[in-house]
C-alpha positions in Angstrom: 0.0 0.0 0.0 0.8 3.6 -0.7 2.2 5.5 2.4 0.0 8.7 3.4 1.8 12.0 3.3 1.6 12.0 7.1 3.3 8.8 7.5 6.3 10.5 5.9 7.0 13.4 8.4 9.7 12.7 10.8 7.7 12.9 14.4 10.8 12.7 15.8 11.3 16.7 14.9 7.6 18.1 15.0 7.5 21.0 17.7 4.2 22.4 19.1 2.3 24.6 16.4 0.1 25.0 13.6 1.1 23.5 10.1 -0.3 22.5 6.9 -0.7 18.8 6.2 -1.9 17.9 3.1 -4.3 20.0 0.1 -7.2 18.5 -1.1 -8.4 20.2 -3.8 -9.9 23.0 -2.4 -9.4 21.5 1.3 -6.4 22.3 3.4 -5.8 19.5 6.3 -3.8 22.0 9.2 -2.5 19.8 12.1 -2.5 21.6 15.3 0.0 20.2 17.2 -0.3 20.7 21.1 1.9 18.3 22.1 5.6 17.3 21.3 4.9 14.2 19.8 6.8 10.8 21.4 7.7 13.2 24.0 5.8 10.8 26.6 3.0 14.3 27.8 0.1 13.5 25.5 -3.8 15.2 25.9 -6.2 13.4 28.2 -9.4 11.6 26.9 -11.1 14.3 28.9 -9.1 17.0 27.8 -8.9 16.5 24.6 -12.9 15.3 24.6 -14.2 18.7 26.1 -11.8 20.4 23.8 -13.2 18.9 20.8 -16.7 19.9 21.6 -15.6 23.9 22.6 -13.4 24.3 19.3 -15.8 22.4 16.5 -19.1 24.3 18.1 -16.7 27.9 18.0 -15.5 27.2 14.2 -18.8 26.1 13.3 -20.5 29.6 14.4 -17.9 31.6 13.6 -17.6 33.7 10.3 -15.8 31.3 8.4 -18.8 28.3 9.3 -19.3 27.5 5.7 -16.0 27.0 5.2 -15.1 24.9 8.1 -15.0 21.1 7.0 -14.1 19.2 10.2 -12.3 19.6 13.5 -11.2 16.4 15.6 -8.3 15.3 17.2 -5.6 13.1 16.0 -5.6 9.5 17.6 -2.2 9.8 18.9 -3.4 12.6 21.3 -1.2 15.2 19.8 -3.1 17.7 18.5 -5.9 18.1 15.8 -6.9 18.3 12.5 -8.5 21.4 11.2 -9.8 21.1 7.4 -11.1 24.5 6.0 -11.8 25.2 2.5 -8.8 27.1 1.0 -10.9 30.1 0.5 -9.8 30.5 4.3 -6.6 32.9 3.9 -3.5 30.8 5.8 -4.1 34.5 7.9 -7.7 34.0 9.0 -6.9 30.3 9.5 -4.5 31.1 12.1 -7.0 33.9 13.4 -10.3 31.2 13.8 -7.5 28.6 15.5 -6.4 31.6 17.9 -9.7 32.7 18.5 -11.2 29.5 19.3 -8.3 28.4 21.7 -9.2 31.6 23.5 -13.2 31.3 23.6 -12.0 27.5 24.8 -9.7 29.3 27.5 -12.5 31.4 29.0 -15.2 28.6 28.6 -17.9 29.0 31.2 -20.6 26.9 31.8 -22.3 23.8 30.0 -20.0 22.4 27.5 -22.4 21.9 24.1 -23.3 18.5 23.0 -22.5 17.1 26.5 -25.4 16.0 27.4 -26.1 12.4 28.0 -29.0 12.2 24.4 -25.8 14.4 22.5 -23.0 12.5 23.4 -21.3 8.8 22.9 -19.5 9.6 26.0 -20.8 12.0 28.1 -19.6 11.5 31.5 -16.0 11.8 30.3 -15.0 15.8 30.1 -12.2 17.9 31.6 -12.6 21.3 31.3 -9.8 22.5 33.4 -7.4 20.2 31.1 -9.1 21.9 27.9 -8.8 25.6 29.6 -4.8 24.5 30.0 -4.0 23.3 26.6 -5.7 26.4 25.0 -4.1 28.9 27.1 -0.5 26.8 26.5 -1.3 26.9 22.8 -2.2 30.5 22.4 1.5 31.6 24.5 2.9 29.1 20.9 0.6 30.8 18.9 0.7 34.1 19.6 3.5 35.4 16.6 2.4 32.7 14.3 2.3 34.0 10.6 2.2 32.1 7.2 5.8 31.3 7.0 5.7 29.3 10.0 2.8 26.9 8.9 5.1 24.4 6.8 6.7 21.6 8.5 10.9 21.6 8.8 11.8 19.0 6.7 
């Protein structure tokens, strides 16, 4: 079988951050990486549970909604996967992720789509951990332009 572009990136020298994957056409697959990856630290199930919930219900009412494709975590507990359409400037990408990570930092109250009838898995959330790995991401975030968005090869 064919290898997936992912497969081919050295893991062994990603660094916290926001990069471009893969294009699609007109999707482009950004991994968000929160955590160093095989550095032993990885996101809770709770964590990164109640995070999924806050970002994909932020990116899916913000202004670029209709442009938003999906939002979920990677299975090695990393990060996520954010796939807009590339009508989404590599700019305003980086402005929905910050913005998100911050409405995730302030969160207050019921998380959406955490109720028992709206969720597979209900009982497991942690919004403290979520609060931490938005506000740890926005201090990495915080002078991240265009140039920084492709992987080191």
């Amino acid at each position: 079988m064919k290898r997936i572009a992912s497969f081919t990136v050295n893991h062994d020298k990603l660094k916290k951050g926001m990069y471009i994957s893969r294009t699609d056409g007109d999707v482009i697959t950004y991994d968000i990486r929160m955590k160093k990856p095989n550095g032993g630290d990885y996101l809770s199930n709770g964590a990164i549970h109640t995070f999924e919930h806050l970002f994909a219900t932020y990116a899916r009412n913000s202004p670029y909604a209709e442009n938003v494709i999906y939002v979920g975590p990677m299975g090695c507990r990393t990060g996520f996967y954010l796939l807009l359409r590339e009508s989404i400037s590599y700019e305003n990408a980086i402005r929905l992720v910050k913005q998100s990570f911050e409405f995730i930092k302030d969160f207050n109250g019921i998380i959406p789509g955490s109720r028992r009838e709206e969720c597979g898995n209900y009982k497991e959330h942690d919004i403290e951990g979520a609060r931490d790995v938005a506000e740890d991401m926005l201090a990495v975030l915080s002078d991240w332009s265009e140039d920084k968005l492709y992987y080191e090869n």
